[in-house]
N, C-alpha and C positions, 0 to 999 in steps of 0.2 A: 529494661527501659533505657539505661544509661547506654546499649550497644547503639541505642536510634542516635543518639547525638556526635556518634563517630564520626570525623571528617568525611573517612570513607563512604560511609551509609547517606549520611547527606548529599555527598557529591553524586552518588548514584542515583539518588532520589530525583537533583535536581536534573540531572541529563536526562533519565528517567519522563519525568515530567514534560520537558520543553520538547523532549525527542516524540512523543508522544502526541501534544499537542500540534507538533509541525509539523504531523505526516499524514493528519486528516487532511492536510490540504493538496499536499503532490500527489498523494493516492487518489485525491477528484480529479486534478488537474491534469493528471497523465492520461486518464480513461475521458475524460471531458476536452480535453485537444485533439485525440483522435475521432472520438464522437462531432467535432463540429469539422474536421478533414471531411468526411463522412458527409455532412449533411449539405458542406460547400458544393459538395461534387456533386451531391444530387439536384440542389439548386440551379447551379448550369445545366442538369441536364435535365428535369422535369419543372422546376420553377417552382409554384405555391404546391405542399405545403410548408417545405422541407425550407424555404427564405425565413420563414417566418420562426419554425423552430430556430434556426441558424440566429437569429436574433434574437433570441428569449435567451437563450443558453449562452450566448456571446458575453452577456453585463453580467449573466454567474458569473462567468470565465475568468473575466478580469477581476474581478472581487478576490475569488478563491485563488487567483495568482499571484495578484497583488501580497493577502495574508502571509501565503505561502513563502513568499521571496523573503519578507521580513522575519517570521518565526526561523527561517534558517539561516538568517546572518546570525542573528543571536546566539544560536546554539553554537555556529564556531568559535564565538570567543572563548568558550568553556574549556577548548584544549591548552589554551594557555591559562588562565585562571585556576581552575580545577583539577587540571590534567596534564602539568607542565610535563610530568617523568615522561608520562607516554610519548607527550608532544617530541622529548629529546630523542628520545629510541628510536620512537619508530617512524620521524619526522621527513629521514631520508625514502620513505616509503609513500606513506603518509600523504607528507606535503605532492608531488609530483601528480599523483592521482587525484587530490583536489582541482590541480589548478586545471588537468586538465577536462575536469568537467566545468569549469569557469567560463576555460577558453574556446571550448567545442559548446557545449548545450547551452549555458546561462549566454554567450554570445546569441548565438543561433536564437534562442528563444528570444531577446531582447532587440536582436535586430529588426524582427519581422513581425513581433507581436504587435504596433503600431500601426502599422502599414491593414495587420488583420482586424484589428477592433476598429480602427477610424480613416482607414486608406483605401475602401472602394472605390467611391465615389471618384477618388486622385488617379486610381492606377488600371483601374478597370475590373471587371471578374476574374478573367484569366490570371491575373500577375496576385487579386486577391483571397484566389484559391490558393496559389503556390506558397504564400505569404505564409495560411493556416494550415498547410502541410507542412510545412518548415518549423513551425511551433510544436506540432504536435511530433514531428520528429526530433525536436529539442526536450521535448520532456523523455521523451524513451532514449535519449542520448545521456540525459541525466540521471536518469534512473540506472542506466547501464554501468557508470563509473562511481555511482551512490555502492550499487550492490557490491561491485567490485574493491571496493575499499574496503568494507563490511564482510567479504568473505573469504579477504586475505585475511582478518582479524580471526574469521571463524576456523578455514582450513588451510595455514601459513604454509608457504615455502616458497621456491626463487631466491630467498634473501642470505647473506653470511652474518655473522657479528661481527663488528669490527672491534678494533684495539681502543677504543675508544664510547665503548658501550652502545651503539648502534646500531639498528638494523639495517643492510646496505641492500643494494640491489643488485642479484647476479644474472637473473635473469625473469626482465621484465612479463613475457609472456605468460613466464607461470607463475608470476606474482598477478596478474589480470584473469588468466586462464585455472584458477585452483580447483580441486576438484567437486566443491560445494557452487561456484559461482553459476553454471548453466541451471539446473535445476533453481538456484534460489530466485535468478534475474527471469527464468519464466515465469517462476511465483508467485512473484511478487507483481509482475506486469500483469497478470489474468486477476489477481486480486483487484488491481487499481480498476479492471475496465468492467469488473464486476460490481464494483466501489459503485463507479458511477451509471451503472446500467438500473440499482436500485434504485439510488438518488434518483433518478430522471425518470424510472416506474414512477416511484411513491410519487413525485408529483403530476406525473400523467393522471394515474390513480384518483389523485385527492382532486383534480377539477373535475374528470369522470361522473366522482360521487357527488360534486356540487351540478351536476348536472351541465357541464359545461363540454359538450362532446362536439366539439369542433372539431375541425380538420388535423390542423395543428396539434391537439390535444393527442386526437388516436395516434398520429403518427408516432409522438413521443413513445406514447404508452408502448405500443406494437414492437417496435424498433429495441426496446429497451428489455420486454418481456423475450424477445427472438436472444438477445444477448444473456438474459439470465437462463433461456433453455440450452442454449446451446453449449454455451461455456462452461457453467458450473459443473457439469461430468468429468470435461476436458481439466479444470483445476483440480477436480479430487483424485486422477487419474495422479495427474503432476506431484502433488501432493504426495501421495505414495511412494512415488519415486524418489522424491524428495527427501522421507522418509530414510525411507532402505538405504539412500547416500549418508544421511546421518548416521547409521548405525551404523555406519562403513568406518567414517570418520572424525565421528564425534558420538562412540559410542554409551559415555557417562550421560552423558545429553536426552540420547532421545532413551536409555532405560528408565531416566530421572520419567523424563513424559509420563515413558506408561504404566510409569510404579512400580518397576520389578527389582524389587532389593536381592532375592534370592536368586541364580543360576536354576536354569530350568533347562535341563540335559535331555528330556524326553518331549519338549513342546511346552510355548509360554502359553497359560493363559494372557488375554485381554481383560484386564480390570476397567470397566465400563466407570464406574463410581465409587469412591472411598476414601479416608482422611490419610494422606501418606504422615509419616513423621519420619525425620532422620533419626531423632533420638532413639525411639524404640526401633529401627530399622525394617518397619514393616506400613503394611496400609491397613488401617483401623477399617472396619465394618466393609469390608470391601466386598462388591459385586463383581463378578469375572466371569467369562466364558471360557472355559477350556481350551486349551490348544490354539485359539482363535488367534493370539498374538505371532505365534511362529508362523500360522497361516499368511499371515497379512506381510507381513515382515521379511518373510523367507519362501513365501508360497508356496510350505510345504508345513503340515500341519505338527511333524514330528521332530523337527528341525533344531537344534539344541540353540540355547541363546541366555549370553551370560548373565550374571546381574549385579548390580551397584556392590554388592562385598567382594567381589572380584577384584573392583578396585579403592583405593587408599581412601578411607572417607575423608580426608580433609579435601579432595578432588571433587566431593560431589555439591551439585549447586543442592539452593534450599530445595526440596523436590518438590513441596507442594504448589509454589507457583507455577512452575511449567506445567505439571500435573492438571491443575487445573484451569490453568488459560489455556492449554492444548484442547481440554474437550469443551471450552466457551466456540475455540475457533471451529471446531468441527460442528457442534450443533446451531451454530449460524448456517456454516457451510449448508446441512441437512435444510435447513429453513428455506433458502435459495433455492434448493434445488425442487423444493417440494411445488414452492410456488413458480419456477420455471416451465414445470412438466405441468402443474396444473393449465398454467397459460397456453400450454402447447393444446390439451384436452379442449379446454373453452374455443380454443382457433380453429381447430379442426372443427367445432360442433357451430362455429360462425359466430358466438356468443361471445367474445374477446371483449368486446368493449359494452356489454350487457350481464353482463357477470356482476352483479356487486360485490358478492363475497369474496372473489378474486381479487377486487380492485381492492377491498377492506385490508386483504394479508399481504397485499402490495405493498399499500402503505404504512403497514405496521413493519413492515421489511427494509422499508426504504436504509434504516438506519443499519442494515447486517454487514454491510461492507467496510464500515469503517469501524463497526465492533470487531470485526473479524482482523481486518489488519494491525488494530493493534493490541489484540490479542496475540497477534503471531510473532508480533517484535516484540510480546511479552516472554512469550514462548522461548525465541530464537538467544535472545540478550542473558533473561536468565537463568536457562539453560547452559549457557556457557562459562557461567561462575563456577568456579573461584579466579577462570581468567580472563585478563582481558585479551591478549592473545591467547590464541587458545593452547594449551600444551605446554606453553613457555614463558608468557608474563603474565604472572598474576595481578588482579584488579588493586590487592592492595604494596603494588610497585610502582603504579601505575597513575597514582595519586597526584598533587603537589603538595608541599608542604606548607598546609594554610591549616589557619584553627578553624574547630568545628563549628565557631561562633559566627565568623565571616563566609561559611558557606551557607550557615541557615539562615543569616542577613537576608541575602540574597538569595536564595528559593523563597524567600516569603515574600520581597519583592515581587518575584519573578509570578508567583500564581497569583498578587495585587494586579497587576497589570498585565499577565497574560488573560482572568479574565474582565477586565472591564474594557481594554481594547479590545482584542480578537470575540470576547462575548457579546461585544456593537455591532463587531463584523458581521459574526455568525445572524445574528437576529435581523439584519439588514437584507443579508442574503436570503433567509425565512422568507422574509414580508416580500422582496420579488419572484420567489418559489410561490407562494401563495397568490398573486397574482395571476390572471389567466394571460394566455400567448395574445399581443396588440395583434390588429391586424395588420394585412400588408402597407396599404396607407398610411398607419401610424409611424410603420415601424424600415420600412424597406424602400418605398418608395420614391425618394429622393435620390439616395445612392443608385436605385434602377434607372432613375430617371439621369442622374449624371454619367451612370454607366453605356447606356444607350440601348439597355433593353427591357424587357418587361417579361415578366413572368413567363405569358403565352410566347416569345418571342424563339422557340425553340431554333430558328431557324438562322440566329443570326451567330457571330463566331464569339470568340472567347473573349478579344478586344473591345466587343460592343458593336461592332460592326458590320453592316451585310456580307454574309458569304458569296 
């Protein structure tokens, strides 16, 4: 009990925590930017119904953006507070790739997100389509130099040590370009637009079942169920790859996953379920299928594959977390896809939006995308213990030198006010998810009418005006 009150343990706690709560929102936000690119272009191009989603999901938009921006200033203060050593090290690395997702995507998004929430009306369709393409190619620019920070940390190189205890820069491409970052930054980008493909089922779903089957409503729904069938294969496809990169290059990591403490020379089994412990060096009541794990892994059933006493145990993380946020993230994953393909079933038999039971496990679904993501940064982070770079600085170097008193100050702050702000947020956002799509009138009509066109007006140009 006394190890919970270690600086270290807390400060991991607290990053732990705020890193968590902040990434429910980029992972909407990035799959929700390009879902309203999406819905803009079909507006110009067929008009109701897709105007009207485009404004339902636009006041999510800014909600879940708005949170988002603020839970992740916060979290940067933590590398100077918390995390001063890293901050020195690896600051020459570090610093450079922040700012330049500041100065490319937090730009970009911030320039045109105005102009996309409340500048049709001023600038036309044309220039208010480009506005919300530009957003949403600001969140996947973000995302892009988010992962790339993250997976220099995961699988380092490009960099020298200098004379002066820091990591410098010798060459940037392969400090952007390492060999975990393309699999992770597709990953994590099919996660996000999976994120929000449920989100926006479950509530298609949930008016469906109040009987509210409007226009507006099936298209959500349709739109969102095409994206949970389609993709979800495609991410566990990734995933796997994903995988096998891991084992390439972080192979403490993903043997920790699948629980294999002992070397298996003749083909690993796959431990489906069981209690790992470090202590005793094995998986208590464990379930396995034979061979299955060299199968998957190696694609070859007999394929030899080492295990966790191969290497130094003070190198290996605690095994049961990853162990067991690995198969939370996969049996979400299963949940998606189940209900993907069901929706595919229903489509074909013309029953998509007559389905109840469908729309039931919809909505019971809606929430798997953001169990799953950060399941996976449960995964990926503590997995990577005992460092914080991987191979070469350990978490407990990486520290500052603050008592364990003023870091637990502040995490208890931190979860006071992470939930009674962002819990108003969240519950705000509910009650207009729970509301049904206004109509065009309520909701579009004006900006049509300053834009200079109408729904039906298929005919006129992107300006507003006759072709």
């Amino acid at each position: 009990m006394s190890d919970f009150f270690d600086a270290v343990v807390l400060a991991r706690l607290q990053f732990a925590f705020t890193l968590s709560f902040h990434f429910i929102f980029p992972s909407f936000t990035i799959g929700l930017a390009s879902f309203l690119a999406v819905l803009n272009g079909l507006w110009l191009w067929k008009g109701e119904p897709y105007a009207t989603v485009y404004a339902y999901w636009s006041k999510i938009f800014a909600m879940v953006f708005g949170m988002g921006v603020v839970s992740g200033v916060v979290m940067s203060y933590q590398f100077g507070t918390n995390w001063s050593a890293f901050s020195h090290k690896a600051g020459p690395v570090i610093g450079p790739l922040m700012a330049y997702e500041v100065m490319t995507a937090f730009f970009l998004e911030a320039g045109f997100l105005g102009v996309m929430l409340f500048g049709r009306e001023k600038v036309g369709p044309g220039i208010h389509f480009f506005a919300t393409c530009m957003v949403a190619l600001g969140t996947l620019v973000s995302a892009t130099w988010i992962i790339a920070v993250n997976s220099w940390m995961q699988t380092p190189q490009g960099t020298v040590f200098n004379d002066a205890g820091q990591y410098v820069p010798a060459d940037w491409w392969a400090i952007i370009w390492t060999p975990s970052f393309p699999y992770r930054l597709v990953h994590t980008v099919l996660a996000a637009y999976l994120t929000t493909a449920f989100a926006v089922g479950g509530v298609g779903a949930w008016h469906l079942l109040k009987g509210r089957s409007s226009a507006p409503v099936r298209t959500m729904f349709s739109m969102a169920m095409w994206m949970a069938a389609l993709v979800t294969p495609v991410q566990i496809f990734v995933g796997d790859e994903h995988g096998r990169n891991t084992l390439e290059h972080q192979p403490v990591k993903l043997l920790a996953i699948e629980g294999d403490f002992d070397p298996s020379p003749n083909g690993a089994h796959l431990v489906l379920f069981g209690f790992p412990s470090n202590e005793d060096e094995r998986v208590h009541f464990q379930i396995a299928i034979p061979k299955l794990g060299s199968l998957i892994l190696k694609h070859d059933a007999t394929a030899p594959l080492p295990g966790l006493k191969d290497y130094p145990k003070e190198d290996w993380p605690p095994v049961y977390i990853p162990f067991w946020s690995f198969r939370i993230m996969v049996g979400m994953a299963m949940i998606m896809l189940t209900v993907g393909w069901w929706s595919l079933y229903q489509r074909f038999r013309g029953r998509l939006y007559d389905a109840p039971w469908l729309q039931r496990a919809a909505l019971v679904a809606s929430p798997t995308g953001f169990v799953t993501v950060i399941a996976g940064w449960v995964t990926t982070e503590t997995g990577r213990q005992p460092w914080v770079i991987y191979g070469q600085m350990r978490t407990v170097e990486a520290v500052a030198p603050i008592q364990a008193s003023a870091v637990a100050t502040s995490l208890l702050i931190f979860i006071v006010v992470y939930f009674a702000a962002f819990g108003a947020g969240i519950w705000y956002i509910l009650r207009l998810m729970a509301a049904p799509p206004g109509s065009a009138s309520e909701m579009i009509e004006a900006p049509e009418r300053a834009a200079g066109i109408t729904p039906a007006a298929g005919h006129k140009s992107l300006t507003g005006k006759e072709g």
